[in-house]
C-alpha positions in Angstrom: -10.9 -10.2 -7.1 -8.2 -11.9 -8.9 -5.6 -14.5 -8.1 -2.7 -15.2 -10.2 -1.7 -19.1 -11.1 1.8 -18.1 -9.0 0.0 -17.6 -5.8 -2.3 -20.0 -6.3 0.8 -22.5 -6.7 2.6 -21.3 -4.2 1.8 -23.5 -1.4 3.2 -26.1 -3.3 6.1 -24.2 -4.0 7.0 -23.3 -0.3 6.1 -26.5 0.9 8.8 -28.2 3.5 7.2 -29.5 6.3 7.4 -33.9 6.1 7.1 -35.8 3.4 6.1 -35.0 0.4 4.8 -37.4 -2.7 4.3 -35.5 -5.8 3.1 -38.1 -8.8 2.7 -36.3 -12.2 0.5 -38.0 -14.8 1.1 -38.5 -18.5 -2.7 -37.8 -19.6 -3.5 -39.6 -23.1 -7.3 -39.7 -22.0 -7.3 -43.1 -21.7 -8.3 -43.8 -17.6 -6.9 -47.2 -17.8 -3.5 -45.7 -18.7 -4.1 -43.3 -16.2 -5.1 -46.1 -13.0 -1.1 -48.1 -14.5 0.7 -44.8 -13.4 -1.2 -44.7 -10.6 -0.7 -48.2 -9.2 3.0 -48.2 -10.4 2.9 -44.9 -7.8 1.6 -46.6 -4.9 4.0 -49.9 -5.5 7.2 -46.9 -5.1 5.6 -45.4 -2.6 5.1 -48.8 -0.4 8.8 -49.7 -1.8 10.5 -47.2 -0.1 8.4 -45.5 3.1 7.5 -49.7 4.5 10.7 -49.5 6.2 9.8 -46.2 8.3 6.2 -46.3 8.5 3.2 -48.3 9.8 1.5 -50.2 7.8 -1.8 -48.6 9.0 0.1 -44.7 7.9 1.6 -45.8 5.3 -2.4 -46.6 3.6 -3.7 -43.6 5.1 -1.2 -41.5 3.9 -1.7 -43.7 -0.1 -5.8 -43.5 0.5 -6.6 -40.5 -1.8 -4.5 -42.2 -4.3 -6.4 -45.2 -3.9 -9.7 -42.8 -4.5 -8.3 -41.7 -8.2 -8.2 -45.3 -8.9 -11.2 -45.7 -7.8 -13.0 -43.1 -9.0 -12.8 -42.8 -13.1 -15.1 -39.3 -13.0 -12.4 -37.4 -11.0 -9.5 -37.8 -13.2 -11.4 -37.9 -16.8 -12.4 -34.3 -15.5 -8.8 -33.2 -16.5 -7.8 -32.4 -20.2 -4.2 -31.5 -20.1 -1.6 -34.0 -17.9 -2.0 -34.1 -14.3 -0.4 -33.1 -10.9 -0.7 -35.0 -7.4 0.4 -33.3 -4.5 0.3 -35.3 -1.1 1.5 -34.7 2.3 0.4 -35.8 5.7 -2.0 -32.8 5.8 -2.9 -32.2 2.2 -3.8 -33.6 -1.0 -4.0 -31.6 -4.5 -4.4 -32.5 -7.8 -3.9 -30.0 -10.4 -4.2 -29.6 -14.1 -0.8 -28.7 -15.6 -1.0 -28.0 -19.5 2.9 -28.3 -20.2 4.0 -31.1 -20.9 5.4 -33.6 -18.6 6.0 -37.2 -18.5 5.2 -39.7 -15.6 7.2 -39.5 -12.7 6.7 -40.3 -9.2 9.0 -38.5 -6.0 8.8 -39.2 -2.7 11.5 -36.0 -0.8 11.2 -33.3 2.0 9.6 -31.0 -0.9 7.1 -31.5 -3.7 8.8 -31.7 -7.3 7.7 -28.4 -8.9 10.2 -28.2 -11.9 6.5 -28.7 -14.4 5.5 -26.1 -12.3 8.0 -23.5 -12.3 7.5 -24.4 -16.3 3.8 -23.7 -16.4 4.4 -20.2 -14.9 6.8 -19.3 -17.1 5.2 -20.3 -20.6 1.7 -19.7 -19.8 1.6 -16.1 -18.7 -1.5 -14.1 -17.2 -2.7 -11.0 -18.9 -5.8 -8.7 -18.7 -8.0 -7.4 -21.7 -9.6 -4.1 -21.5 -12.4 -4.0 -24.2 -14.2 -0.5 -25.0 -17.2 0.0 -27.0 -19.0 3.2 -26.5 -19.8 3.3 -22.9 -19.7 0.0 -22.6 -16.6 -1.8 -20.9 -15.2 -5.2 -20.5 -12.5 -6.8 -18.3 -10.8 -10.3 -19.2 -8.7 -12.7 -17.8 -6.5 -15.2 -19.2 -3.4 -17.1 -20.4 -2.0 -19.5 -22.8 -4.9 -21.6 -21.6 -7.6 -19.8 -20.0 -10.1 -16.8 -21.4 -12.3 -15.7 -19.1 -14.9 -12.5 -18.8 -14.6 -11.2 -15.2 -16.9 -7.9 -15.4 -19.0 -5.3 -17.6 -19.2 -1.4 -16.7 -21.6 0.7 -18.1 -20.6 4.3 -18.0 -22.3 7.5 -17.7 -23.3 9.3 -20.9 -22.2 12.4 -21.3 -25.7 15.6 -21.5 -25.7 17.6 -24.0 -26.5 21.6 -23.2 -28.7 23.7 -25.2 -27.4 27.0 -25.7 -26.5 28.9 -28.9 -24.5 27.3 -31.6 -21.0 29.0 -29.8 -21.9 28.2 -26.1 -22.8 25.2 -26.9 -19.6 24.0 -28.5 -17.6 25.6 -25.6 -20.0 23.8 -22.8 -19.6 20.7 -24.6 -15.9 20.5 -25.0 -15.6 21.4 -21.6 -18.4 18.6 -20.4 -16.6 16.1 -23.2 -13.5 16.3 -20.9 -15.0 16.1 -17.5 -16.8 13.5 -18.7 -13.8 11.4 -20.4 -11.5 12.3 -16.5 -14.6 10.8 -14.7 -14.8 7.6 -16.6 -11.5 7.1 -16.4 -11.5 7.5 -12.6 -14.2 4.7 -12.8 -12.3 2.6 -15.2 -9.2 3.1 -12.7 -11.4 2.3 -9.8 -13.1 -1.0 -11.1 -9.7 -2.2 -12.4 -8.4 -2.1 -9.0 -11.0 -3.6 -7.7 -10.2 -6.6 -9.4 -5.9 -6.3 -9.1 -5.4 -6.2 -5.2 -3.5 -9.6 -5.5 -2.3 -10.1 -9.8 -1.1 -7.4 -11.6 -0.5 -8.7 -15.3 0.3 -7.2 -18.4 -3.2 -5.4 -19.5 -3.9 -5.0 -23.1 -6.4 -2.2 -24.5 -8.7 -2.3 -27.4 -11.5 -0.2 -29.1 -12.2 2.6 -31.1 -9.0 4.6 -31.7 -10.0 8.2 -30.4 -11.7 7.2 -27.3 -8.9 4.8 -26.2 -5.7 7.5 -27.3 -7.9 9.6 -25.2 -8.3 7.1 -22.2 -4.8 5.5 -22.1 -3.2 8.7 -20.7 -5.6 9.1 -17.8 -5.3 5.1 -16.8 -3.3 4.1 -13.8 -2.8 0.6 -13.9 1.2 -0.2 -13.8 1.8 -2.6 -16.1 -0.3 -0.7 -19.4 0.7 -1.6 -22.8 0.4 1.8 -24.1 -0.4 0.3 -27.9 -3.6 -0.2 -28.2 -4.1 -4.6 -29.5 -7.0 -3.2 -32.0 -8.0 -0.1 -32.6 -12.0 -1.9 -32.9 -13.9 -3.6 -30.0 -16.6 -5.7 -30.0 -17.8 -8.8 -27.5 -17.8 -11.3 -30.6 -14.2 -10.6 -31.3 -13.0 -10.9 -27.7 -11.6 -14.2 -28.3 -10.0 -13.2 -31.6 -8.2 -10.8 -29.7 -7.5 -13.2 -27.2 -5.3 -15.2 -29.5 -3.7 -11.8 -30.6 -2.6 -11.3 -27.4 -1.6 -15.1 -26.6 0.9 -14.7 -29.6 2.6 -11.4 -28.6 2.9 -13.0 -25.0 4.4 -16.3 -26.4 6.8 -14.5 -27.9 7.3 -13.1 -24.7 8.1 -16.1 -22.9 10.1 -17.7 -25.9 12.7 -14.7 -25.6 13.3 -15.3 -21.5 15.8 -17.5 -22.2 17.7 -15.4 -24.9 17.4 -12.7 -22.6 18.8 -14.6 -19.6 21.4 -16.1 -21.7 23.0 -12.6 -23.0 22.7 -11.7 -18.9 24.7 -14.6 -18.2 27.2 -13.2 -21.4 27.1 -10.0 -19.3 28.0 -11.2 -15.9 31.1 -13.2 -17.1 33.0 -10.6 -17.3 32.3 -9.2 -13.6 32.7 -12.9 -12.9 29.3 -13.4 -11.6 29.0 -16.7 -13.4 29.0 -20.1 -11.5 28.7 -23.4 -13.7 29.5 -26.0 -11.1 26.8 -27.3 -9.3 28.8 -27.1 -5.8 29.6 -24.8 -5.9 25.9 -23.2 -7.4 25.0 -25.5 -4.2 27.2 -23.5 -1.7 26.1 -19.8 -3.9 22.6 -20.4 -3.1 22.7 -21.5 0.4 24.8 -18.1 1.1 21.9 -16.3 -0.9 24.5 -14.9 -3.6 22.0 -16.9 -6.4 20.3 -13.8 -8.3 19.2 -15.9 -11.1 18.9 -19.5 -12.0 18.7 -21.5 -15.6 18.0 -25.0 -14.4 17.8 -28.3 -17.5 14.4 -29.5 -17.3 15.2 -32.7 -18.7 18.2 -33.5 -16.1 17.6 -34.6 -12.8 20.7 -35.1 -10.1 19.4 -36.9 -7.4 21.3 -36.9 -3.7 20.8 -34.3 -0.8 22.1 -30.7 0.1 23.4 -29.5 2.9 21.3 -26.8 3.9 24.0 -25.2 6.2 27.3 -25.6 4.0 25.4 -26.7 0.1 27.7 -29.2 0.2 26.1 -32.1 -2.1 25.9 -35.7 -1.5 25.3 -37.2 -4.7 23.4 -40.5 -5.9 22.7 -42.4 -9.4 19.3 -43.2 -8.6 16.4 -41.7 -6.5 17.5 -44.4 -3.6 15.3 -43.0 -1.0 12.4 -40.2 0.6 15.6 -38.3 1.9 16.5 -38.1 -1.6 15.7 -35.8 -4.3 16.4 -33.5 -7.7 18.8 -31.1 -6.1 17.8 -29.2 -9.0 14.6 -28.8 -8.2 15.4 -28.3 -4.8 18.2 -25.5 -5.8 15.3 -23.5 -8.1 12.6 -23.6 -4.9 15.6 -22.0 -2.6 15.7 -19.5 -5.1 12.5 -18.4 -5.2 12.3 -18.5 -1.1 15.1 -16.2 -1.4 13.4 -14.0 -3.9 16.0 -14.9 -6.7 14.4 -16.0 -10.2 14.4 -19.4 -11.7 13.9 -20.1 -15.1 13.4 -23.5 -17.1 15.5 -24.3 -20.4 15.7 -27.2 -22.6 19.4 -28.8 -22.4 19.7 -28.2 -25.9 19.3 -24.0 -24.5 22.0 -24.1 -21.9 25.7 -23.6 -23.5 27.5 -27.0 -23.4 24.1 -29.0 -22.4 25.3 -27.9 -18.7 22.1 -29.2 -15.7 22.6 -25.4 -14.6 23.6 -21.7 -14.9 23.4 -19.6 -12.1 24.1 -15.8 -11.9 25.4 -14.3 -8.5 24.4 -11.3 -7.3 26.3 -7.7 -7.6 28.5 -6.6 -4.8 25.9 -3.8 -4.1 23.3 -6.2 -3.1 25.3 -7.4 0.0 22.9 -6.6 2.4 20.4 -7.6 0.6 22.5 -11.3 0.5 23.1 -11.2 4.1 19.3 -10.4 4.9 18.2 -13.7 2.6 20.8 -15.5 4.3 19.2 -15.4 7.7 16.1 -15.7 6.4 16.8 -18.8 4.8 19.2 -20.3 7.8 16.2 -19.4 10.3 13.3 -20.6 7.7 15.6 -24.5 7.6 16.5 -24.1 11.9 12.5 -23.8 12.2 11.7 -26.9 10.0 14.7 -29.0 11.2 
């Protein structure tokens, strides 16, 4: 069974109960450069939680820090740059191939703005390969090619009749035989898609897939066959097919979202000031976000009014990226954030956010209670 890089992410995400350190590594594969942005970590960290924590907490809570230091084997394992997730309760480190530079926050959430990033450029999609009666399933991404199974499917008899009866007997047997396998194929695919449900890509020999296509279920089918030939030694060939049709993909979100926000202007569904964005969100009237990843506004939101109580500098663990905080209350509202470069975003604004259509009241009023009752609980 398969599990998609957003739910495996998503306890970061929704993370809001303490504090929260979250260090992210600029990885030039040098370990010594590596152990500096460590150390320069842990002399922030002491910096600012020594005035509200024991000294004795304050080294538990650093001690798997101290163990990346330590240990050279664990963080030369990683090849793109890195991710450190620590609470009280729980300690990640992640590979995150986007690019990021060193940063260390200390806030009641984990900084997830490289995150939200890696979701959005390096999307998941499935490979259906067909070669006779053979079949093959792959995973992957931008990053990632993997083979998750092989089917072998039944081959078809043949009868032995006269010439006539025999044609007849085996058209009618050639299309059992072709709704069978593809009751298979449906079966073994859903097998694997309980908890992801990518884009799926199909390739093979022309007739036989035109022929299957029709009779697949899977929801999110490109109906174009990727290649019209199949064969195991070009899987990764059309791997990189499919990696440039999907980066294309992602490259036109933003266009796309920018023409939506063109769109909603003139319904005035538009906010561009970040109080009011603040106050938008915290009602749950945010459909869609475009958040700068380069900026980052530091203070504290008010998660009853949005009111925002800005700051110059990160001055303390109560602080944070309201930006980063703004896109995670988003996506716990089921609204959609997506990262831009400042050089995107019309006037180099930190954010764009698109309200919600009158008709979606309720559906604003239901992700309002939520979201007041989710903060009550963790207050």
């Amino acid at each position: 069974m398969l599990t998609s890089k957003s739910l495996t992410l998503n306890p970061i995400l929704e993370s809001r109960d303490g504090l929260h350190l979250t260090i992210y590594l600029n990885n030039n594969s040098d370990f010594n450069y590596l152990k500096l942005q460590l150390e320069a970590s842990i002399r922030d960290c002491k910096a600012t939680l020594s005035p509200i924590m024991l000294s004795e907490e304050l080294e538990e809570f650093l001690k798997p820090i101290y163990s990346l230091i330590s240990d050279s084997k664990i963080l030369n394992q990683f090849k793109n740059n890195i991710g450190v997730f620590r609470t009280s309760k729980t300690f990640r480190v992640l590979n995150i191939p986007v690019a990021t530079d060193f940063m260390c926050s200390l806030a009641d959430t984990f900084h997830v703005k490289p995150l939200l990033k890696w979701i959005q450029t390096d999307k998941e999609y499935l490979l259906l390969g067909i070669q006779n009666e053979n079949v093959e399933l792959y995973f992957g991404s931008q990053n990632t090619f993997k083979l998750v199974d092989k089917l072998n499917l039944p081959r078809t008899t043949q009868a032995s009749e006269n010439w006539f009866d025999k044609w007849i007997l085996q058209s009618s047997e050639s299309l059992n035989h072709e709704n069978k396998n593809a009751m298979i194929i449906n079966e073994w695919i859903a097998n694997y898609t309980k908890f992801v449900k990518p884009k799926m890509f199909v390739a093979g020999e022309k007739r036989v897939v035109q022929n299957l296509i029709p009779k697949l279920s899977y929801k999110d089918l490109i109906k174009k066959p990727i290649l019209d030939f199949y064969n195991e030694e070009y899987s990764k060939s059309i791997c990189n097919l499919i990696r440039m049709v999907m980066e294309e993909e992602s490259n036109n979100l933003i266009k796309k979202a920018l023409y939506e926000v063109y769109e909603a202007e003139e319904s005035n569904r538009v906010q561009k000031n970040l109080t009011q964005i603040s106050k938008a969100v915290v009602q749950g009237k945010v459909k869609k976000i475009i958040v700068a990843e380069e900026y980052y506004v530091y203070g504290k939101i008010n998660k009853t009014t949005g009111e925002l109580e800005l700051h110059p500098y990160d001055l303390d663990h109560e602080d944070d990226d309201v930006l980063d905080d703004l896109a995670q209350m988003v996506l716990h509202q089921g609204g959609e954030v997506l990262l831009a470069s400042k050089y995107e975003i019309p006037k180099g604004r930190p954010i764009l956010a698109i309200l919600k259509e009158r008709g979606d009241e309720k559906l604003q009023s239901k992700h309002k209670r939520i979201s007041e009752l989710t903060w009550a609980k963790e207050a």
